[in-house]
N, C-alpha and C positions, 0 to 999 in steps of 0.2 A: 468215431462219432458215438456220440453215448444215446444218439435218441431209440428208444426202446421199438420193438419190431411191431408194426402192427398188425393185426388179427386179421386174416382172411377168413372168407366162410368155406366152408369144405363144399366138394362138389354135388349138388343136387340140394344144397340148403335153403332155408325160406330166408325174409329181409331179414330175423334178427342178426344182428352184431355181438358176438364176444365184447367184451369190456375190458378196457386195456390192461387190467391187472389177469386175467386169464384171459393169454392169448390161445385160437386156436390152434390145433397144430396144421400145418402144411401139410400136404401130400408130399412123396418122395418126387423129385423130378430128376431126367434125367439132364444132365451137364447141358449147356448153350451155349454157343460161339463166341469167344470173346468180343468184347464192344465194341470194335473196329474195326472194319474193311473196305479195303479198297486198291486196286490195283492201280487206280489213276493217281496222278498228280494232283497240288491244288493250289492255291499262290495264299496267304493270310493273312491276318490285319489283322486291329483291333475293335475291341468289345464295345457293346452297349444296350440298356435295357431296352426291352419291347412291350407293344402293345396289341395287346388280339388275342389272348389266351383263354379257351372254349372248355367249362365244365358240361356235365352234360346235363344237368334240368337245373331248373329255378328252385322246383322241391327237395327237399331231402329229410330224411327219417333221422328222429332225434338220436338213434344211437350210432348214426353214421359218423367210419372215423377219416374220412379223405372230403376234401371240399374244396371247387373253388374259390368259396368265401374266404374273404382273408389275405386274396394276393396281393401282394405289392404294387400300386399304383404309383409310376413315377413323376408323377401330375400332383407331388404333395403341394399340400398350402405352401405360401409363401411363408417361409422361415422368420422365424424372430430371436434376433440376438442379444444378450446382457450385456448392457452399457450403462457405466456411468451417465447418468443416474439413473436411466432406467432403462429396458429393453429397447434396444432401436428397432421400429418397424416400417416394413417396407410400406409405401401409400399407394406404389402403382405395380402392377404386374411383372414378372422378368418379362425380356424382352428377347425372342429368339434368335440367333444367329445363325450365320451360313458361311458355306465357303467355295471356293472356284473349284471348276468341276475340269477333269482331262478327255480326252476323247478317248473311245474305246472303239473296236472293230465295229462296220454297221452289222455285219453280218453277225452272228452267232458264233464266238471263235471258243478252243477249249480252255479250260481252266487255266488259268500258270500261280505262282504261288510268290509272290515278291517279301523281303526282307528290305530292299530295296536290291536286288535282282529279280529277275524272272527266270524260271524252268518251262522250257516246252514242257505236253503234255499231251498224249492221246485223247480223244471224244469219246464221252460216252457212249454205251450201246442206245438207240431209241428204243425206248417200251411201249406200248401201248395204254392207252388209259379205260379202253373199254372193256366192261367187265357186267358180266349178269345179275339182275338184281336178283339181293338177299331177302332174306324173307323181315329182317329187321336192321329196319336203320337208324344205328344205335349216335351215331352223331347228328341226326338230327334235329335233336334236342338242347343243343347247346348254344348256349346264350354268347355270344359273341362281344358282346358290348362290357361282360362281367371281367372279365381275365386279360389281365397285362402282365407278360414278363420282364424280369429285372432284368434276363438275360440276354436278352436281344429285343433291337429295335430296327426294324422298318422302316427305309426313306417315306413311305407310303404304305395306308392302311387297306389298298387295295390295289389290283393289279391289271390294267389294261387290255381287253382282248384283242385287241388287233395291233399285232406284228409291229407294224411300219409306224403306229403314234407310242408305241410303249417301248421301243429303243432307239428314243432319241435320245444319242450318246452326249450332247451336251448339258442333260439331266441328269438323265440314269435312272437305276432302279437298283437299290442293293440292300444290306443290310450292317447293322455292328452288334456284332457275337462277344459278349464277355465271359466264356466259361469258366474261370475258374475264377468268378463272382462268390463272395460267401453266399453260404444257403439264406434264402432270401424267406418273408413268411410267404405262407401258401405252397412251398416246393416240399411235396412230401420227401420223406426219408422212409424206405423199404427192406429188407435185408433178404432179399430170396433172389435168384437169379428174374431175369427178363425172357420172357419171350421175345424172338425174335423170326421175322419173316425169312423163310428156309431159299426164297429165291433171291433176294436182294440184302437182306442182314438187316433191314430197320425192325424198328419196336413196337411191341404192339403200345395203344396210344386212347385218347378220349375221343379218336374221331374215326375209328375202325368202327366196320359193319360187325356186326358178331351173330352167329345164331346160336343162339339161347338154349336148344335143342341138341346139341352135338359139342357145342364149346368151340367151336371154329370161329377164327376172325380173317377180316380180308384186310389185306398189308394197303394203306393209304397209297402207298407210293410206287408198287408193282402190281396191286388187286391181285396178288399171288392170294388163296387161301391157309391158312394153315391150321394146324391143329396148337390146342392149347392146355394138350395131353388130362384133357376133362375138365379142367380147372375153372374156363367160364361157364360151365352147365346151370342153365341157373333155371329156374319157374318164370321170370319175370327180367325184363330190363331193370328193375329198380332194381334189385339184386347186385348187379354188374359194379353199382356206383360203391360198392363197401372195398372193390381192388381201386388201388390210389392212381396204380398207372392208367386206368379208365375214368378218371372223376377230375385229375389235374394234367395238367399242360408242360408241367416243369418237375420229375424223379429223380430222385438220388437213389440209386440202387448201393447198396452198402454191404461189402465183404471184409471183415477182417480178420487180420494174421494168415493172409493166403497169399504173402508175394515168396517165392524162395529168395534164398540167396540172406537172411537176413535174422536175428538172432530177436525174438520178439522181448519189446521191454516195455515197463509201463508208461514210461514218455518219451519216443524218440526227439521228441522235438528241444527237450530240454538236454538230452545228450548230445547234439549236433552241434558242434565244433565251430567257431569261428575266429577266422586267424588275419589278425591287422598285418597289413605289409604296410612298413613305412618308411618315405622316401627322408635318406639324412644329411642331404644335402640343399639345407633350408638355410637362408638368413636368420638374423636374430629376431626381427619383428615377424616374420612368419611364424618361427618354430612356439615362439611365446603363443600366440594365438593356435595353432593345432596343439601345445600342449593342455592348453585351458580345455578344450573339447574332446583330449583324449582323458583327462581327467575326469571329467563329466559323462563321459558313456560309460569307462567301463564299472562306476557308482550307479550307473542304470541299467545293470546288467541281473536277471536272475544267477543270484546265489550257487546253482550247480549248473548255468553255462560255462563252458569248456573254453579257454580262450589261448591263442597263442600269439606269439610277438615274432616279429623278424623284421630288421631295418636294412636297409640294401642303400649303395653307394659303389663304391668300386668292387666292395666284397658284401656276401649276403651274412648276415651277424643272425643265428636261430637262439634265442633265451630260451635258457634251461631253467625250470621251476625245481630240480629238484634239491637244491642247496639250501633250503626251507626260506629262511629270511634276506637273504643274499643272492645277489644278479648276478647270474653269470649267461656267458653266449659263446655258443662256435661258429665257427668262424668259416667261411669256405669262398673259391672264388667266383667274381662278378663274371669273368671274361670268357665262359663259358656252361653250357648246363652241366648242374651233378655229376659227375661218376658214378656208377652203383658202387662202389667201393665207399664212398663219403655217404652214401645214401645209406647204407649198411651200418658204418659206422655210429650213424645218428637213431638208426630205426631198432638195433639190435643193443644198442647201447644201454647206462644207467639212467639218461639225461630221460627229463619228461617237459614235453615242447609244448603239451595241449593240457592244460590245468584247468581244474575247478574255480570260478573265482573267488569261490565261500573261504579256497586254500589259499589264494596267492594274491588277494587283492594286495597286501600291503607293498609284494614283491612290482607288480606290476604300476603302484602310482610309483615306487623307488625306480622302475627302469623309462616311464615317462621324463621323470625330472630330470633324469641323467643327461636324456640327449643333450647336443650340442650344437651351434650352427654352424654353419660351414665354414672352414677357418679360410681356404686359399683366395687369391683376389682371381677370380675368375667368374665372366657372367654368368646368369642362370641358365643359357641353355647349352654352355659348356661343357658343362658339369658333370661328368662322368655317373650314369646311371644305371643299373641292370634288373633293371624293375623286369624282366623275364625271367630271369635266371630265379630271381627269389619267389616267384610267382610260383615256378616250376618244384623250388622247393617245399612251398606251403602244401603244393597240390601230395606229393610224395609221403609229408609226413600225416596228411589227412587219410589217404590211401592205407597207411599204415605197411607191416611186413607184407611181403604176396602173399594172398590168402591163405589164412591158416584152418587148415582144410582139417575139421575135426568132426568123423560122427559125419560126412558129407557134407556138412555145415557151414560156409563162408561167412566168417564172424570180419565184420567191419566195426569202426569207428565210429558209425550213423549215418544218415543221409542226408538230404537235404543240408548240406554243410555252406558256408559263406567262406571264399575270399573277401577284405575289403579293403584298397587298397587306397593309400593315402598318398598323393603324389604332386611335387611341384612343379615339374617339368618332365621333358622328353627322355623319353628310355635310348641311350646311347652310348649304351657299353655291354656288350656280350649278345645274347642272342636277342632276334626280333629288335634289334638298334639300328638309329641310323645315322649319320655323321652328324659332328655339331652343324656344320654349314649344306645350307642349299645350294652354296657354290660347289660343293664336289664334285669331282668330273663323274660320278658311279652313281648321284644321289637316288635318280631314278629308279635306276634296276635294284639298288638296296631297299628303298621304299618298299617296293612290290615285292624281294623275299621278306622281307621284316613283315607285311601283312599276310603273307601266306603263313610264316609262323608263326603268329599270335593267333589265327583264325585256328590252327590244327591244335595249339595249347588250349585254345578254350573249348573246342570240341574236345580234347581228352578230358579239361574237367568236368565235361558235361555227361561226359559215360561215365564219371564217377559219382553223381548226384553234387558236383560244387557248382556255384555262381562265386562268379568272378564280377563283384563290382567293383567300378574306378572312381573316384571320388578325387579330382583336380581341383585344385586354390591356388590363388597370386597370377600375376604379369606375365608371368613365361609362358610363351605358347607349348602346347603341350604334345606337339603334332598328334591329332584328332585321328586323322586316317589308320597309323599304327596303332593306337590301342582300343578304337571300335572294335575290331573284329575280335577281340580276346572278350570282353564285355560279352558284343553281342551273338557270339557262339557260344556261349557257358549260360547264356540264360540271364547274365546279369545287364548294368544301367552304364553308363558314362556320364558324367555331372560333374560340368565347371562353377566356380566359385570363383568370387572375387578376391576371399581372404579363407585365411582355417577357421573363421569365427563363430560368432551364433546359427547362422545356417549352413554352415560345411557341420556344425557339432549335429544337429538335428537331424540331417540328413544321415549322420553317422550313425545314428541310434534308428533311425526308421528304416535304415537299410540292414540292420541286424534283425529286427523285429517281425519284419513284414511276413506274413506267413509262404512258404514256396511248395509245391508240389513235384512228382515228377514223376518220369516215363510217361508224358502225356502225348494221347492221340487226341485229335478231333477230327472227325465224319462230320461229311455235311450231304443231306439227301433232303433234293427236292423233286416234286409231281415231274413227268415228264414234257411237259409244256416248258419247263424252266433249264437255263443252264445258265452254271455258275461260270464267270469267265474270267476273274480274277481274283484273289484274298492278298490280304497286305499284312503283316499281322507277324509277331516272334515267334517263329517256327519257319519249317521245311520241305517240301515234298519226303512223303515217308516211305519209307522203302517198300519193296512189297513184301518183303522176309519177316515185318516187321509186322504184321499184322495179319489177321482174315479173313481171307476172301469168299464172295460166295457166288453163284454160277451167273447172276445177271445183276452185278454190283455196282451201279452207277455213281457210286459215292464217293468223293474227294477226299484224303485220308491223308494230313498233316503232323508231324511229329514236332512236338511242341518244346521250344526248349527249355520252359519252366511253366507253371502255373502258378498264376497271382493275379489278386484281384485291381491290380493297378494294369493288367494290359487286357487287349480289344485284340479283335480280330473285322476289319471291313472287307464285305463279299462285294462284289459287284455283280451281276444280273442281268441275263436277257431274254427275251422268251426265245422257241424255236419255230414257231410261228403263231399264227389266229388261234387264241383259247376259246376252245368250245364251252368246257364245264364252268361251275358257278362256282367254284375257288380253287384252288392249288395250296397245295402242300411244303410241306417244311420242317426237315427234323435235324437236329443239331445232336451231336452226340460228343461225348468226352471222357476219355476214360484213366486214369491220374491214380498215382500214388499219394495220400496228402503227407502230411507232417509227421503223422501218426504211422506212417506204413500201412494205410487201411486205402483198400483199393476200391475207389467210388468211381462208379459209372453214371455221368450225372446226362439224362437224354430231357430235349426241350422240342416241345412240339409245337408247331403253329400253323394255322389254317387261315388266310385270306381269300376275301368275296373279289370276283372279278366283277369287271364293269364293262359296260361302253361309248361312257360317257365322258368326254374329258374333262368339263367341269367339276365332276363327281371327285375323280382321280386328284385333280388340283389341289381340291379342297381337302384330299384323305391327306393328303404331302404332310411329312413332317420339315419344318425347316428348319432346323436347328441336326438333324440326324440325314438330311440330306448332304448339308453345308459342310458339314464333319466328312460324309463320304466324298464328297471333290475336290473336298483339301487333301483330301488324302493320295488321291489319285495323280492330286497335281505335283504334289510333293516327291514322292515315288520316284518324277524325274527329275527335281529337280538338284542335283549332285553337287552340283560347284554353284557360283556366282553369276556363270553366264547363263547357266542351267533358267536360275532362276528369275533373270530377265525374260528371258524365253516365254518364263510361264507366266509370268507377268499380261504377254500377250496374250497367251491363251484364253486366259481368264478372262480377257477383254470378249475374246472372239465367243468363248461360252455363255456368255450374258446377252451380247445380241442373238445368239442363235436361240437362246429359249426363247425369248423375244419373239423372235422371227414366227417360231414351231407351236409356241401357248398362248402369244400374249395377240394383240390387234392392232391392225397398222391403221394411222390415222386418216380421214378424209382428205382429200386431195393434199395429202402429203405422205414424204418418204418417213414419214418419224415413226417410231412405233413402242405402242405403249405394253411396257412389262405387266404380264396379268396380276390383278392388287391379289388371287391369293400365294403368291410366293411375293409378297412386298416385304419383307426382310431379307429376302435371300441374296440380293445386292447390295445390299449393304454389309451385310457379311464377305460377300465376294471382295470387296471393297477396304475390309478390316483386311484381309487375306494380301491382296497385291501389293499391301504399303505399311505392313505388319512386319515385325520381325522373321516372321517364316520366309517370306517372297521380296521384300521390300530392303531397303540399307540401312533400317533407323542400329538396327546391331552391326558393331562396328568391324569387329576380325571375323573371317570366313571359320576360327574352330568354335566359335558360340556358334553361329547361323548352322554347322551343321551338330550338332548338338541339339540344337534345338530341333532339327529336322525329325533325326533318327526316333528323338523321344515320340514327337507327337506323331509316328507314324505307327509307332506303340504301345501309344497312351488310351488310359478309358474315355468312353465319349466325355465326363465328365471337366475333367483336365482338358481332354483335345477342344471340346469348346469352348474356354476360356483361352485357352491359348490363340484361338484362332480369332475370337471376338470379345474383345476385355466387357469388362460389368464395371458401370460406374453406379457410385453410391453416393448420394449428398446427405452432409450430415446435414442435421435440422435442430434447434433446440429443443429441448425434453430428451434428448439420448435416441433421438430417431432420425432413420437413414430413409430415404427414397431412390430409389432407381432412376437414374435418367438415361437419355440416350449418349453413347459415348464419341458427345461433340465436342471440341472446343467452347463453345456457348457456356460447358458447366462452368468453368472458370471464374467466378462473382467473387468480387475481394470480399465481402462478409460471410464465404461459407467456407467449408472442412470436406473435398471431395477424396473419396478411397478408387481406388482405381484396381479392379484386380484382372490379371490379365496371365493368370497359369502359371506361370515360373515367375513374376514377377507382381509383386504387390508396391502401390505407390500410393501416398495419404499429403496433399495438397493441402497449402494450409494458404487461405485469401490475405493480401497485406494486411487491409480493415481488420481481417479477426485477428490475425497474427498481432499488429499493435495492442489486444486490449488481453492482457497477459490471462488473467483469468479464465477468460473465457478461451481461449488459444489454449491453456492448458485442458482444460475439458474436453474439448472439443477433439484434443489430439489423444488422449487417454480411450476418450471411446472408439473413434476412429481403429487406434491397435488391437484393442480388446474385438473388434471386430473383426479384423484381418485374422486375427489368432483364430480364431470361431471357426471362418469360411475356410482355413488352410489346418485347422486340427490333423486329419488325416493323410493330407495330401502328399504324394512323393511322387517326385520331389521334392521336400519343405520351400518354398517360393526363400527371395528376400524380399525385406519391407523396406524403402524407403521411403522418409517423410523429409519436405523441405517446404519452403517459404514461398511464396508468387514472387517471381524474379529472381530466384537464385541460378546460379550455373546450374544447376542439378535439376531444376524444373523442368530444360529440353527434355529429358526421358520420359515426363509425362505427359508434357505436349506431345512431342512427335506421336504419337498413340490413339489421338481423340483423333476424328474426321478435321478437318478446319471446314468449320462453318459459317466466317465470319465474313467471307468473301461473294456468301450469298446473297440475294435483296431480303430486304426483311418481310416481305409475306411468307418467304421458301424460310428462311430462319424459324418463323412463329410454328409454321407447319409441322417442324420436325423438331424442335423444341418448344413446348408448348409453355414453357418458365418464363420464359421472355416476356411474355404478356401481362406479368405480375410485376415486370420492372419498373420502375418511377426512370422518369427521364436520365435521372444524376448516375440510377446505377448501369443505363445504358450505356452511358458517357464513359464509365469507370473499365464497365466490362472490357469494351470496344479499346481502349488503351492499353488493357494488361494483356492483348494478343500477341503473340511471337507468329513473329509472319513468315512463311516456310513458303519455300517454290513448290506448291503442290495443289493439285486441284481437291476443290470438294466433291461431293459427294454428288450434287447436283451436278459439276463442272463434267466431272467425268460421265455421267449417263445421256449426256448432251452431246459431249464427243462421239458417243459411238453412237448417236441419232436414234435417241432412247428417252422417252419419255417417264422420267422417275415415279416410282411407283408410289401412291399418299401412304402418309405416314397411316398404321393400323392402329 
């Protein structure tokens, strides 16, 4: 991190501040316990920004260098995009989303940690929260309303005191944690060690008692005292606010060139290796399309990335770079892993497998073109493939000789290194294979060793710092189950595609790119009023060898299998009984190797006001970060097809039960109305049960789980689009408006974009489609927008556009509610467009419906004797 160390005041100094070109010096401190401990288990999930982050005054001295002015508020304006002809801009507000929530123990149970299993897990120890008053309370000064973090959010802005109304499990109460977020503004960066509370291991924070007099602070989360070996001694509280870890919510503590094991260079990131496996048992119209995109990435590669080639079939083929202009490869076989003797041969050898591409680009567009298609008449999932064996190979030559131990020294290849495997079918031939046919009388017991051995191959590339992503294209089922667990134990993705084309390329290049960290822990400590009782999230329960402990450490402690800013961590939440005090506590801690080899301890601290009010609570509800938490939960079990009928249910039965537990039953009737303030959160529930996640509109069971695994490790960002599409109406002048995503948008004179996380869809009305011109426009800005909203995203979505009434329409039909089956006062209500129609494009509308057996929106909250909440 290049950001420059800021100035502390030495101990016993007055408000001035050093100026950041003469920084003060630090006192000598003595060493502090690594960032993480814990001897429990924890279960994890994914990330997402928060809100409630507490500076400590509204005032602050001009030469002050930490503040929480400046944080990141993710409440930005509504976005405006560049379109032909001019920016589209939104006319009416997003609109939030939600999702179907699982049931959790009533009671208070321990943490477990799911990937999509769960690990038992011992309770923590109870502490106490009472504690004697200090002579200065130095958090109570902080403005609460000021400070939002990127890095975690809150189903709710505050937290229930009584037991039996605040874990009502068909709600919930939790959080989404995205730590290895980029540094966001407002998150200071510090380079000195942390103090840390001596009975429990949390940090000291902006909402610690401190006396002024002595430099002792009291630990939020134990009221353990501790010392702060002088360091806060100040004349004044004002003083205190010039240390960052006391003024912000969100530290990056910053150490570098302190990991062993590792040869310091001035860019690791640009020496970390990445090596294509590619599968060569393609047809001719496939292999043309992945060679167009292997042509295309590696033309978008930095100059001194290191790249190497291997193409696997019956035998694994390693390209040698060192014949300077000329391809050569060796050759070794499919039907079994390495030998160390071939391993030897290739690693002590002349051959050089990992090249610069500034040296070998012209070598490697020659060993593209070369490929070939598959010559024999045999189908695709015949097809003899040893996509393990070469996997095994890649990992071997990245590893390099056994450490060459010089000077004590373990000189590697780099870190943070990428597999990226390009593949068109099932791995079935040599290790982790499994027959062409699901008729084999063995298929079963092979299935289940073939996942135990990809799941312990991607755990070995994950102790070596590789990610192992898979990247599938074309028709052929790819059997899903076998190569999840190599993916998702190495830290890396799984992502099917329909062809090797424009977004299998893109995907190619944003999975080389994306930034990965590693050796990451994350700690999770909260007050003890609170217990964490589930995380969902890419990681593991972490060992206890693996970390340190300290004598009353109640803190969940997760070993993460990569860091990046594309996955989440969702907590789930209970109290352990009636809150006394006026908030509770919250400290998230992370501690990571980035790109760089620079070991950043990144600690996020948050303070929420309890209530007693359920009104109050309702209305703190986020619903968009609630609906994200019950998808997630729901998903979790949903494994197969029947799974996910199952939960289907569920989600019915969690909607009347909030129903039942917040909302009010009607006069002399059974019905009962959902309280208007979570009135999006069924309708997201809604998006959920009849959505590609829970629902059939995805056709084969290896998409649907695919799509599972991502969004249970996706950032909130992604996981709410996926869960709840966004429609966009274009409008003339190059401007989009947000509608709700009914059927209703469907009007033959408009351009709707439909974006819904992995998949983008741009409807073009017959009316407009006839008048070329404007159809052209229309569809130009439309893309230009997709591109805008999906710039970053990885997965890179596909785009398609089609015509009203073509086959290809169903996929953006099936997707909107159908609303069409409503009376038209309940139509006007929740599309409020309608009202602008002239009779004719009534007429028009109500004809271009594709009529699906499925209820509406209305139909279904009527079913479960549910009074629909008015539209917001």
């Amino acid at each position: 991190m290049d950001t420059p160390t800021r100035p502390h005041p030495p101990p016993g100094s007055s408000a001035a501040v050093a100026s950041p070109n003469t920084p003060t010096p630090r006192p000598e401190r003595r060493p502090t316990p690594p960032a993480f401990s814990s001897p429990l288990s924890a279960r994890l999930s994914p990330q997402i920004p928060q809100q409630d982050r507490l500076p400590l005054s509204s005032s602050r001295t001009p030469g002050s260098l930490s503040s929480g002015e400046g944080v990141h508020h993710t409440s930005s304006p509504v976005p405006q995009f560049s379109t032909p002809p001019g920016p589209p801009i939104f006319s009416s507000p997003l609109r939030p989303a939600a999702v179907p929530f699982q049931a959790s123990p009533a009671t208070p149970q321990p943490v477990a940690f799911s990937w999509g299993s769960s690990l038992p897990t011992s309770s923590s120890p109870p502490y106490s929260n009472g504690s004697s008053e200090l002579p200065l309370h130095h958090s109570a000064d902080v403005d609460e309303s000021t400070l939002e973090s990127p890095y975690v959010l809150f189903s709710a802005h505050k937290v229930l005191k009584r037991k039996k109304l605040a874990n009502v499990p068909s709600l919930g109460f939790g959080a989404l944690v995205s730590p290895g977020r980029e540094i966001a503004p407002g998150t200071e960066v510090v380079h000195h060690e942390p103090h840390r509370c001596q009975t429990c291991g949390a940090y000291s924070n902006l909402y610690c008692e401190i006396l002024v007099g002595s430099g002792q602070w009291q630990c939020v989360i134990c009221k353990n005292l501790n010392s702060s070996d002088g360091e806060y001694i100040a004349p004044s509280k004002e003083d205190l606010r010039h240390w960052p870890e006391l003024s912000s919510s969100a530290i990056d503590y910053v150490q570098n060139g302190n990991r062993p094991g590792f040869v310091p260079v001035s860019d690791t990131r640009i020496t970390a290796p990445i090596f294509l496996v590619i599968d060569e048992c393609l047809d001719e119209a496939h292999l043309q399309h992945l060679q167009g995109s292997l042509h295309a990435f590696v033309d978008s590669l930095p100059p001194t990335m290191r790249l190497g080639i291997i193409t696997y079939g019956r035998s694994v083929s390693v390209f040698d770079f060192s014949e300077g202009s000329v391809a050569s490869a060796d050759v070794l076989p499919g039907d079994k892993s390495p030998s160390q003797e071939s391993l030897k041969a290739l690693l002590y050898g002349t051959g050089i497998y990992l090249s610069p591409v500034h040296a070998s680009l012209p070598v490697v567009h020659t060993i593209f073109s070369s490929l070939r298609p598959y010559k024999l008449n045999l189908p695709e999932a015949s097809r003899d493939r040893c996509l393990g064996t070469a996997v095994e190979v890649a990992l071997a030559i990245i590893r390099g000789p056994s450490a060459d131990r010089t000077r004590g020294i373990i000189k590697r290849s780099g870190g943070n290194c990428r597999v990226l495997v390009c593949s068109g079918g099932p791995n079935t031939y040599g290790p982790g294979s499994v027959p062409h046919s699901f008729s084999h009388p063995n298929y079963a017991y092979m299935e289940k060793t073939a996942m135990k051995w990809m799941d312990h191959l991607g755990q070995e590339a994950l102790r070596h710092n590789t990610t192992v992503d898979i990247l599938c294209a074309g028709t052929c089922p790819v059997r899903i189950p076998i190569l999840q667990p190599l993916a998702k134990s190495s830290g890396g993705v799984l992502i099917l595609h329909d062809d090797f084309g424009e977004a299998f390329g893109v995907n190619l290049q944003r999975a080389s790119s994306r930034a990965a960290g590693s050796h990451g822990l994350f700690e999770i400590r909260c007050s003890d009023d609170i217990l964490v009782t589930q995380v969902i999230g890419p990681g593991e329960e972490a060992a206890v060898d693996s970390h340190e402990t300290f004598k009353r450490d109640s803190s969940f402690c997760i070993q993460m299998h990569s860091v990046e800013e594309t996955q989440s961590f969702a907590l789930s939440m209970e109290t352990k009984g009636d809150i006394k005090n006026d908030y509770v506590y919250f400290q998230f801690a992370v501690r990571y190797s980035n790109i760089y080899h620079t070991d950043i301890s990144r600690v996020i601290t948050v303070r929420l006001p309890t209530v007693d009010s359920v009104s109050m609570y309702l209305r703190s509800i986020q619903e968009n970060a609630a609906a994200v938490l019950i998808a997630k939960r729901t998903l979790l079990h949903a494994k197969t097809f029947s799974d996910a009928i199952d939960m289907r249910l569920t989600v019915d039965e969690r909607v009347k039960d909030i129903a039942v537990k917040y909302g009010s039953q009607l006069p002399k009737s059974k019905l009962y109305r959902f309280p208007q303030e979570l009135s999006t959160l069924p309708e997201s529930l809604f998006h959920l049960r009849r959505g590609p996640l829970l629902g059939n509109i995805v056709g084969h069971e290896d998409e649907r789980s695919v799509l599972r695994n991502l969004f249970l490790n996706a950032s909130f960002d992604l996981s709410l689009r996926m869960l709840a599409p966004r429609c966009l109406m274009h409008r003339e002048g190059g401007t989009f408006e947000e509608l709700p995503a009914y059927d209703l948008a469907m009007q033959s004179n408009v351009a709707v974009v439909l974006d819904h996380g992995t998949e983008i869809f741009i409807w073009l009305g017959a009316e407009l489609a006839a008048q070329e011109g404007k159809s052209a426009a229309a569809l130009a800005a439309c893309r230009t927008l997709a591109e805008e909203l999906t710039e970053h995203r990885f997965p890179a979505p596909r785009i398609l556009a089609f015509k009203e009434g073509s086959s290809q329409a169903r996929y953006f039909v099936s997707r909107l509610i159908p609303a069409h089956k409503d009376p038209p006062y309940e139509q006007e209500a929740r599309f409020l467009q309608l009202r602008t129609l002239t009779p004719e494009q009534r007429t028009r509308l109500k004809s271009s419906f594709l009529h699906f057996d499925d209820y509406s929106f209305c139909e279904w909250m009527r079913s479960l004797k549910l009074v629909p909440p008015e539209p917001s």
